[in-house]
DRENPA-3360 file (N, C-alpha, C; in nm, 2 decimals, always signed):
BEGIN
1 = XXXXXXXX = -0.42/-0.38/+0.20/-0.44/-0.24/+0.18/-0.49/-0.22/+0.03 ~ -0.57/-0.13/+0.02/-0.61/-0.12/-0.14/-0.53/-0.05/-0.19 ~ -0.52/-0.05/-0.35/-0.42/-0.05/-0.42/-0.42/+0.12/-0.41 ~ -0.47/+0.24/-0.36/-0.45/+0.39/-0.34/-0.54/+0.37/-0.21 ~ -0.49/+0.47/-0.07/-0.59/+0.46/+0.05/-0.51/+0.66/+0.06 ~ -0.64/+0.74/+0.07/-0.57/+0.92/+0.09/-0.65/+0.91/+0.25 ~ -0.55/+0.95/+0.35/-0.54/+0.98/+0.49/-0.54/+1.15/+0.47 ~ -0.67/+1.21/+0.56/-0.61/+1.37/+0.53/-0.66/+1.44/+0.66;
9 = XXXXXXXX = -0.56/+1.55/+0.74/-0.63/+1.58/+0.85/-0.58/+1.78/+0.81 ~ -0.74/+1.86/+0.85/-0.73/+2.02/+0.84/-0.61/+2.05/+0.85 ~ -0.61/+2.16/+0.84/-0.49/+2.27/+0.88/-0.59/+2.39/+0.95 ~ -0.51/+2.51/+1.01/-0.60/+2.62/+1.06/-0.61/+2.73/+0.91 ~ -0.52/+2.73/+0.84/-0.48/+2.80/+0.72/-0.61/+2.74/+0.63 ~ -0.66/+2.64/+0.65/-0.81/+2.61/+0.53/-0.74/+2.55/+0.44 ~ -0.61/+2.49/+0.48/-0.53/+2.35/+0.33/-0.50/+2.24/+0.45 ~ -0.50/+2.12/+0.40/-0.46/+2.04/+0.43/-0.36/+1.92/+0.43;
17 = XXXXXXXX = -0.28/+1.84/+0.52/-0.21/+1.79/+0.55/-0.27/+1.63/+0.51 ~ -0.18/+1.59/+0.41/-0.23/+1.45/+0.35/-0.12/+1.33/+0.35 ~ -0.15/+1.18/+0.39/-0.07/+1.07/+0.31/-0.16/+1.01/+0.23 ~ -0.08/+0.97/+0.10/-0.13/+0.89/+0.01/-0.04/+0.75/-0.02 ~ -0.13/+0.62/+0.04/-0.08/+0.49/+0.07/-0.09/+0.46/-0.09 ~ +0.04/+0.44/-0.16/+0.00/+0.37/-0.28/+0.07/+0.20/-0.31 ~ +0.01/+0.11/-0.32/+0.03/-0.02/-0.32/+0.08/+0.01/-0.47 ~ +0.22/-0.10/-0.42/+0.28/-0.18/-0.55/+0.30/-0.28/-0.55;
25 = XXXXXXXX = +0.38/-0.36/-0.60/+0.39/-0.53/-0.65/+0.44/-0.60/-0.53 ~ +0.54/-0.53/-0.43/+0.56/-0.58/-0.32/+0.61/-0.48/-0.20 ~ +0.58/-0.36/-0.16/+0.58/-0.27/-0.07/+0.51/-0.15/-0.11 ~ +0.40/-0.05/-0.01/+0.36/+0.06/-0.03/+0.44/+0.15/-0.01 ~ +0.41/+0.24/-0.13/+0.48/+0.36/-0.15/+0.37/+0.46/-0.04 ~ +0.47/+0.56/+0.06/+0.41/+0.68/+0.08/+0.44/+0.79/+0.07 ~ +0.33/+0.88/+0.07/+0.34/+1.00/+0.04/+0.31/+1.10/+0.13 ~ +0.36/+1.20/+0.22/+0.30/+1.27/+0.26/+0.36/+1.40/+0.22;
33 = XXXXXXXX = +0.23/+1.51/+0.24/+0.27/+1.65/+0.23/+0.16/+1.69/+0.24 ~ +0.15/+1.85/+0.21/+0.06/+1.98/+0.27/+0.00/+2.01/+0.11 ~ -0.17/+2.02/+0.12/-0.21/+2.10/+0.00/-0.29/+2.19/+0.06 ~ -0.22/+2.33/+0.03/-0.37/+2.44/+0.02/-0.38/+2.51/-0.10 ~ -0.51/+2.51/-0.20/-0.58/+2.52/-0.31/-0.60/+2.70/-0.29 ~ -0.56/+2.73/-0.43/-0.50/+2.67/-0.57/-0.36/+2.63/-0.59 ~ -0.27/+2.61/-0.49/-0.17/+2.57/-0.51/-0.18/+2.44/-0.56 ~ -0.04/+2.41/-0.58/+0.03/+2.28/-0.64/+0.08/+2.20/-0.47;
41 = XXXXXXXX = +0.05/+2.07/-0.47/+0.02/+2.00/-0.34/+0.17/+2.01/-0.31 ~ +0.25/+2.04/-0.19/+0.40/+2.00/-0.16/+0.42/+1.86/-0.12 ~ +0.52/+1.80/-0.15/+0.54/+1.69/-0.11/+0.66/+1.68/+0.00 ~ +0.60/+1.65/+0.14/+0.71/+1.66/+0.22/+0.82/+1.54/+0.24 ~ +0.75/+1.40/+0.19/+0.88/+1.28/+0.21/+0.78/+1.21/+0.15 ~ +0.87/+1.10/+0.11/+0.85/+0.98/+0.02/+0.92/+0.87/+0.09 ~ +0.84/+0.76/+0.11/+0.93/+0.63/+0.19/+0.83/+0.54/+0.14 ~ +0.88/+0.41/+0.14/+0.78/+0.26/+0.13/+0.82/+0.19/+0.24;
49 = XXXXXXXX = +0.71/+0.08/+0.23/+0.70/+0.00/+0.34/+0.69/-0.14/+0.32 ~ +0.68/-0.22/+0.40/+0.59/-0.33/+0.37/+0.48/-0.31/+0.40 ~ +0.40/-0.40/+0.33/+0.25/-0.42/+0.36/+0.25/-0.39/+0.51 ~ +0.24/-0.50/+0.59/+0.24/-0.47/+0.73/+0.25/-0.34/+0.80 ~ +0.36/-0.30/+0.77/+0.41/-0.18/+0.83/+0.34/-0.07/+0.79 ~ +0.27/-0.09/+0.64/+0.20/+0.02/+0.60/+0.06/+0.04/+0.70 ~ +0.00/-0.03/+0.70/-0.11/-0.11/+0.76/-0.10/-0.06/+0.93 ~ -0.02/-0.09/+0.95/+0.01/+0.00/+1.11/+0.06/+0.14/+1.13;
57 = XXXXXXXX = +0.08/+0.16/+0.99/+0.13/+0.32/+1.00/-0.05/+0.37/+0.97 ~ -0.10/+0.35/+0.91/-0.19/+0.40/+0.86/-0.35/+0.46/+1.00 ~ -0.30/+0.34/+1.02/-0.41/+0.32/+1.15/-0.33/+0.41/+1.23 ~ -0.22/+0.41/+1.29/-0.11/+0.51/+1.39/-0.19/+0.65/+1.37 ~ -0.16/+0.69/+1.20/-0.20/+0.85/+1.22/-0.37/+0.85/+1.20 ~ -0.44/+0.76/+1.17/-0.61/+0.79/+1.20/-0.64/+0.74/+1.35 ~ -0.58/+0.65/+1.43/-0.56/+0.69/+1.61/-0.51/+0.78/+1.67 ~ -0.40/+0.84/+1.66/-0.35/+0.97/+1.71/-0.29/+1.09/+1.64;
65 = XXXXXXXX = -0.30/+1.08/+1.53/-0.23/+1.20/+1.41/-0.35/+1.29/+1.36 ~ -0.48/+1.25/+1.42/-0.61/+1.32/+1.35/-0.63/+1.34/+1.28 ~ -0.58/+1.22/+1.15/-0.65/+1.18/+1.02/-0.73/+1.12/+0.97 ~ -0.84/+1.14/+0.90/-0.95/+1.09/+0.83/-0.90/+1.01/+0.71 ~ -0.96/+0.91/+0.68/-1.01/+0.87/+0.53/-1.10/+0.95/+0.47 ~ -1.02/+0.97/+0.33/-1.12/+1.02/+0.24/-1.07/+1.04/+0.10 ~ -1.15/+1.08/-0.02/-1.10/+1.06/-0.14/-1.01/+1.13/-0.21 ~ -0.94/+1.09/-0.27/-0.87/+1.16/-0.34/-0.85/+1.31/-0.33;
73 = XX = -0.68/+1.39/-0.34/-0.75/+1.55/-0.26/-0.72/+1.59/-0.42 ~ -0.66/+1.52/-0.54/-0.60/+1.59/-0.66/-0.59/+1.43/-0.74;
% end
């Protein structure tokens, strides 16, 4: 997994619902929560993983959670 990977799928409200995979020294940190602009992004939960596990979660929500890859939302 690269060392930042942002997962982000619409909302109907025009903000969006994002994880942000962040690699560390030996488990990925994740991040998910809701940004709709100009706000300040919420952060709904914070968990790590192992590699692996990140790696299968990732793919999980771009197969059935109707998440895209894409850059950075902030």
């Amino acid at each position: 997994m690269p060392e930042h990977h942002w997962l982000v799928r619409p909302r109907r409200d025009g903000g969006s619902d994002y994880v942000h995979f962040l690699a560390r020294q030996e488990n990925v940190e994740v991040l998910e929560g809701t940004h709709l602009p100009p706000q300040m992004p919420l952060l709904k939960s914070r968990h790590w993983l192992a590699p692996p596990e990140a790696e299968a979660r990732c793919r999980d929500l771009q197969e059935t959670g109707g998440y895209q890859a894409c850059d950075p939302l902030f």
